[in-house]
C-alpha positions in Angstrom: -40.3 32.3 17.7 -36.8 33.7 18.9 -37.5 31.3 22.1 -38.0 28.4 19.5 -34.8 29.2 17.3 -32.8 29.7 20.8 -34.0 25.9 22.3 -33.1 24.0 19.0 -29.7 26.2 18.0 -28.9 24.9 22.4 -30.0 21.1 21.6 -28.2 21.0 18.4 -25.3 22.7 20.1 -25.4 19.9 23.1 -25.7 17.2 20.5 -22.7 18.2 18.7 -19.1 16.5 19.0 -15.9 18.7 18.1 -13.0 15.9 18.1 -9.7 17.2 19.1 -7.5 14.5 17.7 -7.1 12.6 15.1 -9.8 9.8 14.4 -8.8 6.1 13.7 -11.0 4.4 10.9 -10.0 0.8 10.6 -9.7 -0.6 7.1 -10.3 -4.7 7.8 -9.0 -5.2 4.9 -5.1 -4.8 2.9 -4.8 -1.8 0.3 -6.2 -2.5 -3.1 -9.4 -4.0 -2.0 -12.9 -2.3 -2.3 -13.0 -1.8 1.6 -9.7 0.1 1.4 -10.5 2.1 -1.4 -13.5 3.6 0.4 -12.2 4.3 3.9 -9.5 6.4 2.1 -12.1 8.4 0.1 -14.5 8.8 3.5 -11.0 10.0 5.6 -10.1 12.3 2.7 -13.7 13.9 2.2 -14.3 14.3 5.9 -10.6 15.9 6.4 -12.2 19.0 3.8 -15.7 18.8 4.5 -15.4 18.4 8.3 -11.7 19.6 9.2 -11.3 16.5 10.9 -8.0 14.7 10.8 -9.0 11.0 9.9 -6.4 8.5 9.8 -6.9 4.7 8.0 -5.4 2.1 9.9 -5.2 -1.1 8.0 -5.5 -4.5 10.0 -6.7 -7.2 7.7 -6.9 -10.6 8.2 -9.5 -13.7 9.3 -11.7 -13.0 7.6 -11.7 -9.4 8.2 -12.3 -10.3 11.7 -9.2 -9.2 13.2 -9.5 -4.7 12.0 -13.0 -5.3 13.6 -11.9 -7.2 17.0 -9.8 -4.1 17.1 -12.6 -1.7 16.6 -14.9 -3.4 18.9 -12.5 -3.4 21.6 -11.3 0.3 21.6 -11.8 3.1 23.6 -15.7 4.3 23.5 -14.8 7.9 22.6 -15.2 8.6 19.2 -11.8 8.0 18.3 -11.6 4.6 16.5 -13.9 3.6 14.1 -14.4 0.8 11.6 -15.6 0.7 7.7 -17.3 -2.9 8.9 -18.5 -4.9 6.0 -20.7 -8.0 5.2 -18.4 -10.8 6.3 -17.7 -9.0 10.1 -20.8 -7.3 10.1 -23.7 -9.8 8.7 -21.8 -13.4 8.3 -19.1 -14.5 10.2 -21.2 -15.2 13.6 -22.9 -17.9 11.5 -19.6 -19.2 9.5 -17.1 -19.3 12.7 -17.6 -21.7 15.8 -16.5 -18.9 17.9 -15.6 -15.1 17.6 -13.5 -13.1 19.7 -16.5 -10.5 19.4 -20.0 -9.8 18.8 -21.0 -8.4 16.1 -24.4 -7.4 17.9 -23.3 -6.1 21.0 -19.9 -5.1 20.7 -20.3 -2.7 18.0 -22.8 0.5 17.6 -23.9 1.1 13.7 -23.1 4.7 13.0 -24.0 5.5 9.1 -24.2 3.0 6.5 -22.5 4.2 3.3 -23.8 1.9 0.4 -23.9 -1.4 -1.2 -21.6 -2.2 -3.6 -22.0 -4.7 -6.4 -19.4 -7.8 -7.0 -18.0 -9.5 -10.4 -17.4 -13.2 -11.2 -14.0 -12.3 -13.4 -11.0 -14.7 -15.0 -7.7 -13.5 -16.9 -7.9 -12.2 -20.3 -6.4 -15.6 -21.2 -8.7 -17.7 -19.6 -11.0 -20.2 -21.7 -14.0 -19.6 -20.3 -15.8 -17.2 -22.1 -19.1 -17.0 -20.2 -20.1 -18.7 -16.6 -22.4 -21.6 -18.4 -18.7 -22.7 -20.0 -17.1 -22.4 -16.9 -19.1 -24.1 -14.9 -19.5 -26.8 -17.2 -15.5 -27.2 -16.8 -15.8 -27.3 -13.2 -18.0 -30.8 -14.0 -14.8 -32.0 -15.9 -12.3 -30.9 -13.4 -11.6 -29.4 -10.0 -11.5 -25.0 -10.6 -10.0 -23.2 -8.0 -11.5 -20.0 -6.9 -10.1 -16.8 -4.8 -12.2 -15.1 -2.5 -11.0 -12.1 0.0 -11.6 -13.9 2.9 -13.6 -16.4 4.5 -17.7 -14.9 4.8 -17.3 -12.6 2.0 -20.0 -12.1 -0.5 -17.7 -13.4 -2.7 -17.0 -16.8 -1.4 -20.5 -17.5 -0.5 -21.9 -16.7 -4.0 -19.4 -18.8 -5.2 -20.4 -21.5 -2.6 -23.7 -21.3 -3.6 -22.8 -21.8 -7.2 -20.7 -24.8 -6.2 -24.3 -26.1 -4.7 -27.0 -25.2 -7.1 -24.5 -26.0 -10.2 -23.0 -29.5 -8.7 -19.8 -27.6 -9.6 -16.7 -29.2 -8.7 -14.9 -25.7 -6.5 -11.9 -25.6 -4.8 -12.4 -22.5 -2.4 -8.8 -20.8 -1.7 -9.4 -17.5 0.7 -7.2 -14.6 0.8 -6.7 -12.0 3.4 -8.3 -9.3 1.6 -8.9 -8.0 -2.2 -5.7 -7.1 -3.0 -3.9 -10.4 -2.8 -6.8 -12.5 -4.0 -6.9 -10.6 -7.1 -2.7 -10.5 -7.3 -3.1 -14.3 -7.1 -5.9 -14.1 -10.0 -3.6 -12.2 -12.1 -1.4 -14.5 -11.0 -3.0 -17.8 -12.4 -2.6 -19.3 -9.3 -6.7 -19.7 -9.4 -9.5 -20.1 -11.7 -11.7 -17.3 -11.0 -12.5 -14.6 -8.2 -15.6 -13.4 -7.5 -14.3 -9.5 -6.8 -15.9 -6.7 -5.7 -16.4 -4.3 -8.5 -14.6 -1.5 -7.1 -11.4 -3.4 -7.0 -12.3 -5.2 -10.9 -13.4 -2.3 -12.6 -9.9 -0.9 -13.9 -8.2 -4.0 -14.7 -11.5 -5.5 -16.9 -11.1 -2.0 -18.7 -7.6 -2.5 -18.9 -8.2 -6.0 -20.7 -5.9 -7.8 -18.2 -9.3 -9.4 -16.8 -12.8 -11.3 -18.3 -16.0 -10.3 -16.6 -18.5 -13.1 -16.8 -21.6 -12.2 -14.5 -22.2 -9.6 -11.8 -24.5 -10.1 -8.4 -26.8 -7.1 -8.7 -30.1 -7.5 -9.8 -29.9 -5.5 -12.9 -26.6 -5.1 -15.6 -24.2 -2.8 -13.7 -24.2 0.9 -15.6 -20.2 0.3 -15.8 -20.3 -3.3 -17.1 -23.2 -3.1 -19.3 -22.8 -5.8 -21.9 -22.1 -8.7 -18.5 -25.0 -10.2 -17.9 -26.4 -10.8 -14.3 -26.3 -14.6 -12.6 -30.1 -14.5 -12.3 -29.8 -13.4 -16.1 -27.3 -16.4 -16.8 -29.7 -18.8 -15.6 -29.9 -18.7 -11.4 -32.9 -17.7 -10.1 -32.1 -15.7 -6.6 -28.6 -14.7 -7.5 -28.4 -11.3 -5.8 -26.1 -10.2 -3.9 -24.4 -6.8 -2.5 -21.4 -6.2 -0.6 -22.8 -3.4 2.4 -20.4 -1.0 3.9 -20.9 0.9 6.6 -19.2 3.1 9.8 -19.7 1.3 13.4 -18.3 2.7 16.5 -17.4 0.4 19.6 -20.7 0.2 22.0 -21.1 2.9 24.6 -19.8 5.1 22.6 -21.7 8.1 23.6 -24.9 9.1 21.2 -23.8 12.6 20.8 -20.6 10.9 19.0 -22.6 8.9 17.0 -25.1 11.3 16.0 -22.2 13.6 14.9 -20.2 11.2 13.1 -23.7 10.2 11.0 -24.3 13.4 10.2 -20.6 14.7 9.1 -20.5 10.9 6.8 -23.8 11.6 5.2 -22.9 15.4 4.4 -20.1 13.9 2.6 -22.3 10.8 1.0 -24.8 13.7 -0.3 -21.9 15.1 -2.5 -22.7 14.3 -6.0 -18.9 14.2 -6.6 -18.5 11.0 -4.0 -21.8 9.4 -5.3 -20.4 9.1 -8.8 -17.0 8.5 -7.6 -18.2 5.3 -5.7 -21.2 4.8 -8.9 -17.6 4.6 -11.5 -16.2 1.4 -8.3 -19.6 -0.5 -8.8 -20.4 1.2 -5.2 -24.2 2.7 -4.4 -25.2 5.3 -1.7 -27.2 4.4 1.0 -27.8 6.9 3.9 -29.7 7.0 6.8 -29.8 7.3 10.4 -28.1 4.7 12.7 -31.5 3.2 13.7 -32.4 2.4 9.8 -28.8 0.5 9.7 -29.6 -1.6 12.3 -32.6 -2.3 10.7 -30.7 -3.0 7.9 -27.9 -4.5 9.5 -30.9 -7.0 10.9 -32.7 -8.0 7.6 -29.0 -8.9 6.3 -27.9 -11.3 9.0 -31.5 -13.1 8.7 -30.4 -13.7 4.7 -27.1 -14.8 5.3 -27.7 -16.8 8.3 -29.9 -18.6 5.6 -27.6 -18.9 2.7 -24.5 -20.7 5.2 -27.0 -22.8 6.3 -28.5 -23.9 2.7 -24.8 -24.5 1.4 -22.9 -25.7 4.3 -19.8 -23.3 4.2 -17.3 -23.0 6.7 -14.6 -20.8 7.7 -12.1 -23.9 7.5 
């Protein structure tokens, strides 16, 4: 028995990673969007749970290509990693001509953290009261619409919208959250179809209109919206995933060590309802189920560019 003890307490030992600077974990997206918001909350939870020193770098921009380019082309060590998300992860390989990386090969799924729900919102001020009358204005004139970036969930639900509905769209992409929703506020477009984490606060705060949310049941935090599938389109659900991914090579140990630490601090009940409140659901796992994952969500958005036609342009 002591010889059993002895051999796992020496495997666990030679699995483990002990990093001895401070950890890079991109944020592909500018402060105030959903991806932001949650790489801050994983560096500061795994600073007190793990003693690690985790730093955010932001690089947004392309369609939150360029944070990931970065990640994918970094050191194998353990020392950068990347809050990927659908567009970089699941879409853009089917939406751009050409990437300056694969989103297969070039990256190694470490944890995935959750799936987060998204809004279709307008200012306070706005005359559509409900998505039937807005999409029965976009049949009188052109409505512009904001999404975070080409290959988000947000601009292909609203392509697909534009298709099913024979709405008349005008998609205007933004280089993350933060400005597409300071743009909304703005007036400077119609509607946005946000993530929740970065909606919540400001529909609370009056200053925006929800209309219809992508999950498959009413959100807990918006319960009087109604769904889209509830508002009349059969099929409309959608989530935004998030999850860690490492460049490739980057040795399993590593891996296996950052999974483990970024579930540990998934598993708190304080973090699950602090991403619950941002419209943001746990989902852990081991790196093989994420690929798995990771696999089943290409194969449905590969399908949805397809049926609607978008592009990056």
């Amino acid at each position: 028995m002591l010889g059993l003890a002895l051999a796992a307490w020496q495997a666990h030992a030679a699995d483990a990673w002990t990093p001895e600077r401070a950890i890079h974990l991109v944020s592909p997206s500018p402060p105030g969007g959903g991806t932001d918001a949650i790489c801050r909350l994983l560096a500061a939870k795994l600073g007190e749970q793990a003693k690690w020193q985790v730093v955010v770098d932001t690089k947004p921009g392309a369609g939150n290509n360029i944070g990931m380019d970065f990640g994918a082309k970094a050191p194998p060590d353990g020392y950068t990693a990347v809050l990927g998300e659908t567009s970089n992860l699941a879409v853009n390989q089917f939406l751009y001509k050409k990437l300056s990386f694969d989103p297969v090969k070039d990256v190694a799924p470490v944890a995935l953290v959750g799936t987060g729900v998204s809004v279709l919102v307008v200012r306070a001020d706005s005359p559509f009261d409900s998505l039937a009358a807005l999409l029965a204005g976009a049949k009188k004139k052109q409505l512009a619409y904001a999404s975070s970036g080409n290959g988000t969930v947000g601009h292909l639900v609203a392509e697909n919208l534009r298709v099913t509905a024979g709405a008349n769209l005008l998609h205007v992409p933004y280089k993350g959250g933060g400005p597409a929703m300071a743009d909304m506020l703005g007036g400077q477009v119609d509607f946005y179809i946000s993530s929740l984490v970065s909606a919540l606060p400001l529909i609370h705060s009056g200053k925006l209109r929800a209309l219809a949310v992508t999950s498959g049941a009413r959100d807990v935090s918006l319960p009087n919206v109604p769904t889209f599938v509830e508002s009349g389109f059969k099929g409309f659900e959608y989530y935004t995933l998030y999850g860690v991914v490492v460049p490739a090579k980057t040795p399993a140990h590593i891996v296996r060590t950052m999974n483990r630490e970024i579930n540990r601090v998934l598993d708190s009940a304080e973090v699950r309802a602090s991403l619950a409140a941002r419209g943001v659901y746990v989902r852990t796992g081991t790196p093989e189920s994420f690929n798995a994952f990771l696999d089943g969500e290409r194969k449905k958005w590969e399908a949805l560019v397809k049926a609607t036609g978008a592009t990056a342009e």
